[in-house]
C-alpha positions as CSV (number, residue, x, y, z in Angstrom):
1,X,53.6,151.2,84.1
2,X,54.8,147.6,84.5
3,X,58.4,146.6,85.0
4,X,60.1,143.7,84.1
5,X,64.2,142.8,84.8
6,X,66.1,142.2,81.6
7,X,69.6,140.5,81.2
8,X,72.1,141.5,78.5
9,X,75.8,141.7,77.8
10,X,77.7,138.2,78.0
11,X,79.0,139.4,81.7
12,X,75.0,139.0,82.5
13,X,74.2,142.8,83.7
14,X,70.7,143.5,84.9
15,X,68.9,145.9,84.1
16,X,65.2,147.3,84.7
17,X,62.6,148.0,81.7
18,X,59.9,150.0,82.1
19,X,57.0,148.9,79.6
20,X,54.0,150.8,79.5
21,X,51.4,148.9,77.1
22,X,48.9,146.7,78.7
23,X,49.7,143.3,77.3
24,X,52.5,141.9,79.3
25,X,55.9,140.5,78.0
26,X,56.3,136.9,78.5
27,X,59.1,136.1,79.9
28,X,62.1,134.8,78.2
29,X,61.0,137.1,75.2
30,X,64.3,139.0,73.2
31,X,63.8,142.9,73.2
32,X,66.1,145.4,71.8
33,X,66.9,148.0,74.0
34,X,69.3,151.2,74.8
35,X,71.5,150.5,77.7
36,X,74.5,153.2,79.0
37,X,76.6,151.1,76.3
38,X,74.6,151.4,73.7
39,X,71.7,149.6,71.2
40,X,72.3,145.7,72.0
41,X,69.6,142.6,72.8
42,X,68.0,142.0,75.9
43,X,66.1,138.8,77.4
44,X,63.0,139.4,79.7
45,X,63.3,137.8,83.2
46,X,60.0,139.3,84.5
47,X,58.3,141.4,86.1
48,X,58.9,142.7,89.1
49,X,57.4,144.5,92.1
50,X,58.5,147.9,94.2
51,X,59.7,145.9,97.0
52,X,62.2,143.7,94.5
53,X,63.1,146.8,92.7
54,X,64.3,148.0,95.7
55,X,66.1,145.3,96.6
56,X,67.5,144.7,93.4
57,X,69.0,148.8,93.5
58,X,70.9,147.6,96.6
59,X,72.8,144.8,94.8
60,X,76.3,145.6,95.4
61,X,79.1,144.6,92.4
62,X,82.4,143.0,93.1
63,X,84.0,146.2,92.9
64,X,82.2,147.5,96.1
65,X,83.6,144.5,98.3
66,X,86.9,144.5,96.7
67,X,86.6,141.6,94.6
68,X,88.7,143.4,91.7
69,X,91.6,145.5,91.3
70,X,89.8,148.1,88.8
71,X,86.9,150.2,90.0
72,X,86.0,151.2,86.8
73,X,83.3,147.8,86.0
74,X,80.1,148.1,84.8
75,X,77.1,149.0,87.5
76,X,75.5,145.7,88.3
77,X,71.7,146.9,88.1
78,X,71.3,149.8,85.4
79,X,67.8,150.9,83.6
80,X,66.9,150.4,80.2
81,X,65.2,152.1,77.2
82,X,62.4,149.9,75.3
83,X,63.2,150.5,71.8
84,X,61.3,147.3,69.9
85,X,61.2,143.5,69.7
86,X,63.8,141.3,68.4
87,X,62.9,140.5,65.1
88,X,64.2,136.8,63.8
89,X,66.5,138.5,61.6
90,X,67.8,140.4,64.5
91,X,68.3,137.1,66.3
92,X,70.1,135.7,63.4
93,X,72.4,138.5,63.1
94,X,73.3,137.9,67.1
95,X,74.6,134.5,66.5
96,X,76.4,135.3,63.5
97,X,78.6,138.0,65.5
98,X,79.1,135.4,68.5
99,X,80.4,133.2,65.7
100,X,82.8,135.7,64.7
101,X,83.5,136.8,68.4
102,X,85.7,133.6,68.4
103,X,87.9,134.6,65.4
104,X,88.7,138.0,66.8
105,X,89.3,136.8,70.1
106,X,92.6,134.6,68.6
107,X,94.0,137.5,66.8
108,X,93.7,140.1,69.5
109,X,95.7,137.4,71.6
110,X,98.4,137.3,68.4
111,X,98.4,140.8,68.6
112,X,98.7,141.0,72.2
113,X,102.0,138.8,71.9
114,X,104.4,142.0,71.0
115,X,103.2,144.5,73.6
116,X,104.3,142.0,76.4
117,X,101.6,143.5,78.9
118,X,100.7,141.4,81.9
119,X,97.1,140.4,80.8
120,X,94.5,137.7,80.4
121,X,91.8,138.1,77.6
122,X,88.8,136.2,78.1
123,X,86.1,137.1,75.9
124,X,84.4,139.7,72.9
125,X,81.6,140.9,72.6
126,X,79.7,143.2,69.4
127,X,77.3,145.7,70.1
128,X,74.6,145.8,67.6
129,X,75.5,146.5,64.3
130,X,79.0,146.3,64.9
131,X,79.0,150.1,66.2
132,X,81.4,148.9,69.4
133,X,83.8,145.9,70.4
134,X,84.2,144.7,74.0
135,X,87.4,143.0,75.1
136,X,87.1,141.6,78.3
137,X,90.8,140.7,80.2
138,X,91.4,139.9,83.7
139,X,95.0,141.4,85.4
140,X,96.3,141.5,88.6
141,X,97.3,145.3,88.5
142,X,96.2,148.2,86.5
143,X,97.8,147.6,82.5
144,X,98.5,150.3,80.2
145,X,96.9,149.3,77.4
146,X,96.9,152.7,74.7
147,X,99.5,151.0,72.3
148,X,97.7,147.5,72.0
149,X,94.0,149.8,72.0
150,X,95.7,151.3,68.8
151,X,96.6,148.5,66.9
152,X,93.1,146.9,67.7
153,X,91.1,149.7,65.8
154,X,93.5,149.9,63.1
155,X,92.6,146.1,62.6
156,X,88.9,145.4,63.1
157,X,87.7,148.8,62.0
158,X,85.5,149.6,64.7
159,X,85.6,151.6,68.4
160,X,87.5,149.6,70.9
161,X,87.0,149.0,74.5
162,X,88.6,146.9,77.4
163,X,86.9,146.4,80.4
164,X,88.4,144.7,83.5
165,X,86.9,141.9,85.6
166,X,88.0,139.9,88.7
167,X,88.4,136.4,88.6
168,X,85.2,135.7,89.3
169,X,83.9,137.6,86.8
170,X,86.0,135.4,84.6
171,X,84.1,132.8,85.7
172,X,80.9,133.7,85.2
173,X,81.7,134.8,81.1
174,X,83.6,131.5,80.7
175,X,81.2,129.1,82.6
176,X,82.0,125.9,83.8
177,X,81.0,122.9,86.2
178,X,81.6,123.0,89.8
179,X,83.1,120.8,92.4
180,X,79.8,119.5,93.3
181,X,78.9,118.6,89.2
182,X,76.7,121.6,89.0
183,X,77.1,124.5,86.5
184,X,78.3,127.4,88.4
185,X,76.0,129.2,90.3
186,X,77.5,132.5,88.7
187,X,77.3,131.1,85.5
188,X,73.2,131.2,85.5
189,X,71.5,132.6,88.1
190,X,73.4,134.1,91.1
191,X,72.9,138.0,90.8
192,X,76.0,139.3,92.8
193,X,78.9,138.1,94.2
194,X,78.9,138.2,98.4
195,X,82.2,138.4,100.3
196,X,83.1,135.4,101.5
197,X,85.9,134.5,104.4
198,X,87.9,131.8,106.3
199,X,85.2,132.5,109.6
200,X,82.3,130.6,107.5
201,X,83.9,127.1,106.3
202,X,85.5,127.2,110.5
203,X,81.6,127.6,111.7
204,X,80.5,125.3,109.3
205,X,83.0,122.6,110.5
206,X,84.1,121.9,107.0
207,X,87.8,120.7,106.0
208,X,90.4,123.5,105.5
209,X,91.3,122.8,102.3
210,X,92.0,124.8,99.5
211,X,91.1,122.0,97.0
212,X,88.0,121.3,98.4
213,X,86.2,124.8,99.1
214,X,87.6,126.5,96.2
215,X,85.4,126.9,93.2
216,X,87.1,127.2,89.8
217,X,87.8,130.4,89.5
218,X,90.1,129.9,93.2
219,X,88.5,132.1,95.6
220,X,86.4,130.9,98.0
221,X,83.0,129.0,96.8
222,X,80.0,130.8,96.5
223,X,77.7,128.3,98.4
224,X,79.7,128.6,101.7
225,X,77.5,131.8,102.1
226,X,74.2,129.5,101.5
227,X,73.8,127.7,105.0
228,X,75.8,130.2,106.9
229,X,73.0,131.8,108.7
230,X,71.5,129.2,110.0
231,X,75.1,127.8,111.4
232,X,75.2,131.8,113.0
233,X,72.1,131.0,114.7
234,X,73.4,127.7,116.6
235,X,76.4,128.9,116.9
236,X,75.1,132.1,119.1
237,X,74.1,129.4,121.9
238,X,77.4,127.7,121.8
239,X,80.9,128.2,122.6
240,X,82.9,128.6,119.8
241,X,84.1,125.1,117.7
242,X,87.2,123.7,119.3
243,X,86.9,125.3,122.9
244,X,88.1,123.2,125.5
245,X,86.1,123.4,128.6
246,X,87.8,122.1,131.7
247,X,87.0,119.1,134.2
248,X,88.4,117.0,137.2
249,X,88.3,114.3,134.4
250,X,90.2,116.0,131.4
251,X,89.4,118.7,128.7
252,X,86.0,118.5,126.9
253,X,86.1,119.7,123.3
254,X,83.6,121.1,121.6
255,X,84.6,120.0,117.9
256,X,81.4,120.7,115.9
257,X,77.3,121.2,115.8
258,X,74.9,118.8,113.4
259,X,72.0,121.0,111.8
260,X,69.7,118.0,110.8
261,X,70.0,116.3,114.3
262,X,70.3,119.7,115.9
263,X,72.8,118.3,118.0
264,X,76.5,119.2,119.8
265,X,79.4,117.3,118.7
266,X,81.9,117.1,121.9
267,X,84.9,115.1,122.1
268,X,85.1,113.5,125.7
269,X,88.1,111.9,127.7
270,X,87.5,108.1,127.5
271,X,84.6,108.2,125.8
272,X,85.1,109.4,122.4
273,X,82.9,112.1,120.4
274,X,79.5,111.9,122.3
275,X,75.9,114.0,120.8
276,X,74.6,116.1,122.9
277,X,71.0,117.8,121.9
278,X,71.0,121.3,121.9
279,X,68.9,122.2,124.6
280,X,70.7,120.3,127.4
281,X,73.9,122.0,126.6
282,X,74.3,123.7,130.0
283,X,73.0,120.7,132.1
284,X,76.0,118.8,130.2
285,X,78.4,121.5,130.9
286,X,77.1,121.7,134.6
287,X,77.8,118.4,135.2
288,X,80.8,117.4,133.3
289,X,82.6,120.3,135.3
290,X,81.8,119.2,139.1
291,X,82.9,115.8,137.4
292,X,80.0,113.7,137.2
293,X,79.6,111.5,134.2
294,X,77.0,112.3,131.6
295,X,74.6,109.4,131.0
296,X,72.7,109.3,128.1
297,X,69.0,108.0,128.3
298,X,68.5,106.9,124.8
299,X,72.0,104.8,124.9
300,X,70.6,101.3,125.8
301,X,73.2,98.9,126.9
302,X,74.4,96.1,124.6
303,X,73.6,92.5,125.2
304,X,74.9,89.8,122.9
305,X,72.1,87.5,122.3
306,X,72.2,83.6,123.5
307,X,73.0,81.3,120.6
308,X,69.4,79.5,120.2
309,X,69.7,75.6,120.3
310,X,69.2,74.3,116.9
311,X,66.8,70.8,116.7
312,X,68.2,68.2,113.9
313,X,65.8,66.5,111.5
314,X,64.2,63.3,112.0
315,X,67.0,61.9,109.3
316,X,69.7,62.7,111.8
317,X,68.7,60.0,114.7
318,X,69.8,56.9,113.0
319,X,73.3,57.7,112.7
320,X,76.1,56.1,114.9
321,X,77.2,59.8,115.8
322,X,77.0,61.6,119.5
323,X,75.0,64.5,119.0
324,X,76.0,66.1,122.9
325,X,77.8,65.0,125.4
326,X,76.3,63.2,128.3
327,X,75.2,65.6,130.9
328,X,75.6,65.4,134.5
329,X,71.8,64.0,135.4
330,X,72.7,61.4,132.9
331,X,75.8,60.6,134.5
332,X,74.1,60.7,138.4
333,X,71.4,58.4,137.2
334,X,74.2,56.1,135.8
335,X,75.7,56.2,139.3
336,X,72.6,55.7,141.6
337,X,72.0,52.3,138.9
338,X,75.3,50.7,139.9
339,X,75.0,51.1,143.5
340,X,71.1,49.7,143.4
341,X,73.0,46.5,141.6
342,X,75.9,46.3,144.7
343,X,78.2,47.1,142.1
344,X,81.4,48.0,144.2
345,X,84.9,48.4,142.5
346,X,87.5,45.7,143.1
347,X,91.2,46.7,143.1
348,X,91.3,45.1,139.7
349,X,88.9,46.5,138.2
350,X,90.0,50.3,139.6
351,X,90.0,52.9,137.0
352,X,93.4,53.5,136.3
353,X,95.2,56.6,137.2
354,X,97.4,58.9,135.4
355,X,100.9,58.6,135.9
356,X,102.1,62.2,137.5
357,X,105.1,63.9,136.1
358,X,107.8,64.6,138.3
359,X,108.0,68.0,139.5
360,X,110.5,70.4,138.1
361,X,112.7,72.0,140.6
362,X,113.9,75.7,139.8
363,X,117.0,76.3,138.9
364,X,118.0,78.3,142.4
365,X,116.9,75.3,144.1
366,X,119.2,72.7,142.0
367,X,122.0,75.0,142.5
368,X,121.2,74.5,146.5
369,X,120.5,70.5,146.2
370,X,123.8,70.3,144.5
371,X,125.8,72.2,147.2
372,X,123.8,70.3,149.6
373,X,125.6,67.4,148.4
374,X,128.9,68.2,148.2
375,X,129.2,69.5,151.7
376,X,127.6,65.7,153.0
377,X,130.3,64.0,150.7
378,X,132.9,66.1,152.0
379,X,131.9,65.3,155.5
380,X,131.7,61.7,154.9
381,X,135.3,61.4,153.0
382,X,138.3,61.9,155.2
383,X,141.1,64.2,154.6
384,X,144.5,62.6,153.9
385,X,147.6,63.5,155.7
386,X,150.6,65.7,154.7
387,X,152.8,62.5,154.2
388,X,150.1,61.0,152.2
389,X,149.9,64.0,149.9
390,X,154.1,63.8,149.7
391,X,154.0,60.4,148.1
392,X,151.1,60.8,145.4
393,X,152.7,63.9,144.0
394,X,156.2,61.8,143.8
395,X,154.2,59.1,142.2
396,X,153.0,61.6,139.6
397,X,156.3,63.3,139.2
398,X,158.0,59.7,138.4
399,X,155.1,58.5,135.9
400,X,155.7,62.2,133.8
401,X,158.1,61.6,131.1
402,X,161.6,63.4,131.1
403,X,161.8,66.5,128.6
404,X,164.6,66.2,126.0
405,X,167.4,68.7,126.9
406,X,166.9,71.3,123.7
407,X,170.7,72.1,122.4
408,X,171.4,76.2,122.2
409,X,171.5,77.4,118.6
410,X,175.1,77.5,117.1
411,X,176.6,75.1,119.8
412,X,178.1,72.1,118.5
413,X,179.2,68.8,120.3
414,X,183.1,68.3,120.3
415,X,184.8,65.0,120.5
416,X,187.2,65.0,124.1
417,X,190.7,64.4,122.9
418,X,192.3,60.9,123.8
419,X,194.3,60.6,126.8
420,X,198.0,60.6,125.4
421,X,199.8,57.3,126.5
């Protein structure tokens, strides 16, 4: 009996049909088929063999790593009842209820508004023939929702049940386009969700931020989990990114590993961030430690090339201009001509020499020249005598002109009384 794995439900549930007939089903055929839930439409992934059976049973759901706050989700791989083919009619009928799925959806969120619960609805979903009604809603706590259950029978007529998901269960119904300009992986063809942590991006030597290794649903992204293996398995060589290992000449950091090179990042003291392959690791740690300089073979030193002479055309040599200056062979055979001729160089004709400036003294040293001075002039002059000194200052004192005598205020001059004859 073949067995092929079948995906149905919007939330993309796998489940395992067993098909006994000969003639294979192709794959991407529509079957309908009886699930735990009930009668609904199926599409045919494949077939599959015992050994991806069994690894398909082990698939855990996000419930079983804690991805959710409800434990009651839907199994992640279930098995399936063959009941027929999808007849066009059948298919027809399908997209006629997911164009009514979008009407119910915006009254159940009207009627939500009065119950004031703390939940999110994200999708609906009709079993075949209308005989069940999925609301999916995504909350951060466990919601008592009997009351608003209630009022969604009495209005669509039909059983009602909520289910809730995580957040990245919300993003798998919804869909959407990734950082990286992708659909989501969980969107089309991830199977489960793995558990994901801070540890990864760190080995992976990615930025910490939020904005940049969340997905859309604002966990963690699922392809952090893709090349984290094969980071494990340099890594278990390695010290652990950012450990400092200690030298005469400073602290060498180990800031990251490069899986395409398969080299070592380290950051060294007056160097800078150096590679180092893999393999030579502990001959690099060896001898950065008893402080020896690590010399790299495939560095090759830098020479700046010599600036090639460049030959003018033909057009350039009847010009007036100098192309060079004279050089000094030129100049010595210039020389050596002159003195074969008893040229000798008269004081007239001597080339003339350049004036030299005077030499600026210092200011300490003016300061001395100056003091210098005035003790030679004060040597030279002779120093007058006491009576000398006497008569200049009375020459001084007669040449100053007299004060006028200031009157006090209130005083007044008063006419002497004539002598009485």
């Amino acid at each position: 009996m073949n067995k092929y794995l079948a995906i149905y439900g919007k939330p993309r549930y796998l489940g395992i049909l067993e098909y006994g007939t000969e003639e294979p089903i192709a794959k991407g055929e529509t079957v309908v088929v009886e699930s735990h839930r009930g009668e609904e439409l199926a599409v045919i992934a494949g077939p599959i063999t015992p050994e991806q059976e069994a690894e398909y049973r082990l698939l855990r759901n996000a419930s079983e790593h804690g991805d959710t706050a409800s434990k009651s989700v839907e199994p992640l791989v279930t098995d399936l009842s063959f009941i027929a083919f999808a007849s066009d009619e059948d298919i027809a009928t399908g997209d006629l209820y997911r164009e009514e799925e979008k009407n119910i959806l915006k009254s159940a969120i009207t009627l939500l508004k009065p119950h004031e619960l703390e939940m999110k609805l994200i999708d609906v979903e009709f079993l075949r023939n209308r005989r069940k009604l999925f609301f999916y809603f995504s909350s951060d706590q466990r919601v008592d929702f009997r009351a608003y259950v209630r009022d969604l029978a009495r209005e669509f007529k039909t059983r009602i049940e909520l289910r809730q998901i995580g957040v990245r269960d919300e993003a798998k119904i919804i869909k959407g386009v990734g950082p990286c300009g992708q659909p989501c992986c969980c969107s089309y063809w991830l199977n489960q969700f793995a558990p994901i942590c801070i540890k990864m991006v760190k080995e992976q030597n990615l930025a910490l931020n939020p904005a940049k290794i969340s997905g859309i649903c604002g966990r963690l992204m699922c392809c952090m989990c893709y090349e984290h293996n094969v980071y494990r398995e340099l890594w278990e060589k390695l010290p652990n990114p950012g450990t400092k290992i200690k030298t005469p000449n400073g602290n060498v950091v180990v800031s990251g590993v490069e899986i395409h090179t398969n080299n070592v990042r380290c950051y060294v003291p007056g160097r800078g961030e150096i590679k180092i392959p893999i393999e030579q690791f502990d001959e690099f740690k060896e001898t950065v430690t008893s402080g020896k300089e690590w010399i790299i073979a495939d560095e090759a030193e830098e020479t700046v090339p010599l600036r090639q002479r460049i030959d003018l055309p033909e057009s350039y040599s009847s010009t007036d201009t100098k192309l060079h200056r004279e050089t000094e062979e030129s100049r010595k055979e210039k020389k050596k001509e002159k003195e074969e001729k008893g040229y000798t160089a008269s004081p007239e004709t001597k080339p003339h020499k350049k004036k030299r400036r005077p030499r600026k003294i210092p200011a300490g040293t003016k300061d001395q020249t100056k003091e210098a001075i005035a003790k030679e002039s004060n040597k030279k002059m002779p120093m007058p005598s006491a009576k000398e000194k006497e008569g200049e200052r009375a020459e001084i004192h007669k040449q100053k002109p007299r004060r006028p005598r200031r009157r006090r205020s209130g005083a007044k001059k008063t006419e002497k009384p004539a002598a009485e004859e």
